[in-house]
N, C-alpha and C positions, 0 to 999 in steps of 0.2 A: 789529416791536413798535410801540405806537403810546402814545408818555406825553404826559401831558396834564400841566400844572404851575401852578398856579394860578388857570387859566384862568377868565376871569368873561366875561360876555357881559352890558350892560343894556340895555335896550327901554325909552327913556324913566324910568319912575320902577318898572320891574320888571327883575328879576337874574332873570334866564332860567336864565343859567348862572350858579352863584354860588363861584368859589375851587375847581373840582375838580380836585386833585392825584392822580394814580394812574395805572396802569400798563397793558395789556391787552397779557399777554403771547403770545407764539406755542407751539402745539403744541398748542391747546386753546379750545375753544369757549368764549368768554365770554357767557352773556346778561346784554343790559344791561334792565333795571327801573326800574317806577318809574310812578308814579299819570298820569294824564294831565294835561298842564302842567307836569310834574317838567322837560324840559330835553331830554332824549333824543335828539328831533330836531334842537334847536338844537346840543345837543355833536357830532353826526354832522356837522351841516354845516362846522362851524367847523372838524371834523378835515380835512373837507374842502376847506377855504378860499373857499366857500360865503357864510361872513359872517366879517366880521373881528374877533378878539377885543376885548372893552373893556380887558381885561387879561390877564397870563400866555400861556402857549405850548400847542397841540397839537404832536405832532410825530409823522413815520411812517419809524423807521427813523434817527431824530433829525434831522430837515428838514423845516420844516413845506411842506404840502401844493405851497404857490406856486411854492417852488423845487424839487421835482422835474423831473428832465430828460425823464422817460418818465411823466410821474403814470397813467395807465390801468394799464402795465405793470408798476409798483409799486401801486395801490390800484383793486382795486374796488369798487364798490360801488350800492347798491340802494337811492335813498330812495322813491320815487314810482311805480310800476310804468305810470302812463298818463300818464308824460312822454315821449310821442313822437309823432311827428308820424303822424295817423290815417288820412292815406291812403297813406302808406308801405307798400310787406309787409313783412312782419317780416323777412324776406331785405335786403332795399334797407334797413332799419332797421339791420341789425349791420353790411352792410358800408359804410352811411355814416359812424359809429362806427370800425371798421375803417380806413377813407379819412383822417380827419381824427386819426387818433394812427399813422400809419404802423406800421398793425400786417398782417401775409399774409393777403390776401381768404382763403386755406384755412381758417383757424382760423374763421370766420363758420360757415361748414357743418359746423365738428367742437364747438362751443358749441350750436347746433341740436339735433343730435345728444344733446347731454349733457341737455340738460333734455328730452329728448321734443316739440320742435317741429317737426323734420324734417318730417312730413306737412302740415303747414300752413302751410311757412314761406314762399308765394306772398300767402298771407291779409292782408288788409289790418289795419294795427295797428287801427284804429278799428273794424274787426269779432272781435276776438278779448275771448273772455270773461276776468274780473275772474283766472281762474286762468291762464289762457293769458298774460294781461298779464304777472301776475308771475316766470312762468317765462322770460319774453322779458325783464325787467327781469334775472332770474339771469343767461341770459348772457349780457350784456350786461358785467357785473360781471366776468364771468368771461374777457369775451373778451382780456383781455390778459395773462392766468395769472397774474395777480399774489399778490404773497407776505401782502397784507394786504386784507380784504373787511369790506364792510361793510354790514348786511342790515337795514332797517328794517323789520319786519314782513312777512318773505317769504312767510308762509303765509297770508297774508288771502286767503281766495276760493279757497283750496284743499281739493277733497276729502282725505276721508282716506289713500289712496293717496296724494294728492300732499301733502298733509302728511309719510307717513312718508319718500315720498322726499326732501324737505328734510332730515327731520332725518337722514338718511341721509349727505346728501350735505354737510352743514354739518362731520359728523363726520371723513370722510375729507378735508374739504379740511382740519381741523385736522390730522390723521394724517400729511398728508401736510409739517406743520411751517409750516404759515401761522398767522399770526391772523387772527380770524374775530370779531367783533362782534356780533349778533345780538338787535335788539330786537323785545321782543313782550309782547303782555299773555296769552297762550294760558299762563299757569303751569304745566296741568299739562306741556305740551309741553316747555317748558323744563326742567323734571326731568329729563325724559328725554332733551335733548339737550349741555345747558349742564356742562359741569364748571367754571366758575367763575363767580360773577355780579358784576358792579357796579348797583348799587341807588341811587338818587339820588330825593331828593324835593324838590319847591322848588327844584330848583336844585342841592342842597346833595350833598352826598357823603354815603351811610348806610352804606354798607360797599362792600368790595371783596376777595372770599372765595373759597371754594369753595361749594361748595351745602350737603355737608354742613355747615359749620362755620355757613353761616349760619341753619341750621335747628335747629342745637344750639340757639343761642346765644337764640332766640324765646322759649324758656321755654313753647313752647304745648303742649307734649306734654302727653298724657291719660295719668292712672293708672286702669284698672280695678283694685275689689276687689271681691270676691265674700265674704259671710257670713252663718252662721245670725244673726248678731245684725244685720242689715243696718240697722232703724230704730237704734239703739242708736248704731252707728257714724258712720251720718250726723251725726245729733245731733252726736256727738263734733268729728266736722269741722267741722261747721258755723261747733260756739263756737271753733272754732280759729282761723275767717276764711277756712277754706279752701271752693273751689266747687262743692261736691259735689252732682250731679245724677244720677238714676237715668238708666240706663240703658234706654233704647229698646227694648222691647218681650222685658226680661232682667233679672232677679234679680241684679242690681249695680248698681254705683255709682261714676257716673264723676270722678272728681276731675283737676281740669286746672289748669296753671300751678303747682302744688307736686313736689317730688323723691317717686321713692316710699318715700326714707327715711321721709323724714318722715312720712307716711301708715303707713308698717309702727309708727313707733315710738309714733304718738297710740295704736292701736292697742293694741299690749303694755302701753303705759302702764295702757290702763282694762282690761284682760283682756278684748278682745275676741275671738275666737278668726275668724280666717282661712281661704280653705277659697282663695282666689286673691289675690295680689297682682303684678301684673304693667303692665308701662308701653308707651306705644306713642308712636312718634316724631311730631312735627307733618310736615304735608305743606307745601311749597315754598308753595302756597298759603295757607294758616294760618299760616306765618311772615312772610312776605312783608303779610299784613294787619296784621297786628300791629305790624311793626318800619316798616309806612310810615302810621299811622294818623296821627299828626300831620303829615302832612306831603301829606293827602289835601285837592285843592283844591275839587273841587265834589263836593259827596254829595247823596243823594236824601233827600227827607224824609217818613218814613213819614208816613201817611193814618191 
């Protein structure tokens, strides 16, 4: 388990990390989120002992980073995928990793193995592609089977294939009763691999959930209705304040950020007559914009 407790980290006259208290527990894929600048990389390092807190604790297993006696063999982890030395092979790369944590030259060729490097593992680091890096980065992370990992964007530069084997292999190492950290900006991918998220913007702590709860909680879900009175209805919503927009290339009317009580009950209210009322959940993406909009550090500015 890896809790973090007040932890602040400041850069001169900026709070990187600002006060994040919470937990990332084992048995399950946490993704971490969060705009670019929010802190992410800086909180992974600090767990890592990387940089030293300004204030408060990470801890892994409740000991921070430093004093681990076997730190590889309790943490890995993945910030950088072309931090290695380029004329190395990827071979001479794991087992000099291997050499310097007293870990079994065997385990090098069976990490290989596990990401699909085996055939290339003579290849110079400095000749291998952006996805090849990263899977050399996985085991890497992985070469000392540790119970806690930690993935700063592991699927950059990976085809599809090698994306689902990530999220493949994120899940079973969860399955198998580790924790698993897992930052990235790919949302939709995180739906589909993440069962809990922590979300930080600025620095700050915006939640720390499960996916579904935090998608509840967005308020972004769309109510379709469907009516012979469609102009009539709209209208109705409108003077309500609610944000009723037709429907794309369909004879309804979408209404978003309202319950669809409330939509059924304006409705009955003016004797409108319904022919569909029905609601649809916001996607990890559409919550995720919403609940970190203030907290987004550089945006583009439409033309």
């Amino acid at each position: 388990m890896i809790a973090l407790a007040g932890l602040t980290k400041v850069f001169g006259s900026t709070r990187a990390v600002d006060n994040l208290t919470c937990t990332i527990e084992p048995g399950v894929v946490t993704g971490f989120l969060g705009p670019n600048g929010a802190g992410k990389t800086t909180t992974m390092r600090l767990i890592l002992g990387l940089d030293r807190p300004t204030s408060g604790t990470a801890t892994v297993g409740g000991k921070a980073y430093r004093r681990l006696a076997d730190p590889l063999r309790t943490v890995g982890a993945l910030l950088d995928a072309r931090q290695a030395h380029p004329n190395r092979s990827a071979r001479n790369h794991l087992r000099w990793i291997a050499a310097t944590n007293r870990l079994p030259a065997a385990r090098v060729d069976e990490v290989l193995e596990m990401v699909g490097l085996a055939s290339v593992s003579g290849k110079k680091v400095g000749a291998l592609s952006l996805g090849m890096s990263q899977r050399l980065g996985i085991a890497g992370a992985l070469l000392g089977d540790p119970p806690v990992l930690l993935f700063d964007e592991p699927v950059n530069g990976l085809d599809p294939e090698g994306i689902r084997w990530v999220r493949t292999l994120m899940r079973s190492l969860a399955a198998e009763g580790r924790t698993v950290l897992v930052s990235s900006h790919l949302l939709a991918e995180m739906a589909n691999t993440a069962d809990r998220l922590l979300v930080i913007g600025k620095g700050k702590l915006i939640a720390s959930t499960t996916v579904s709860d935090f998608v509840g909680r967005s308020g972004a879900g769309t109510v379709t209705v469907r009516s012979p009175q469609l102009e009539t209805l709209r209208r109705v919503l409108t003077d309500a304040g609610l944000r009723a927009e037709p429907a794309p290339g369909d004879p309804a009317i979408l209404v978003r950020g309202a319950a669809m009580e409330v939509v059924g009950e304006l409705a009955a209210r003016n004797a409108i007559t319904l022919h569909e009322l029905s609601t649809q959940q916001a996607s990890l993406e559409e919550a995720y914009l919403e609940l970190t909009d203030d907290a987004v550090e550089y945006r583009t500015v439409s033309s």
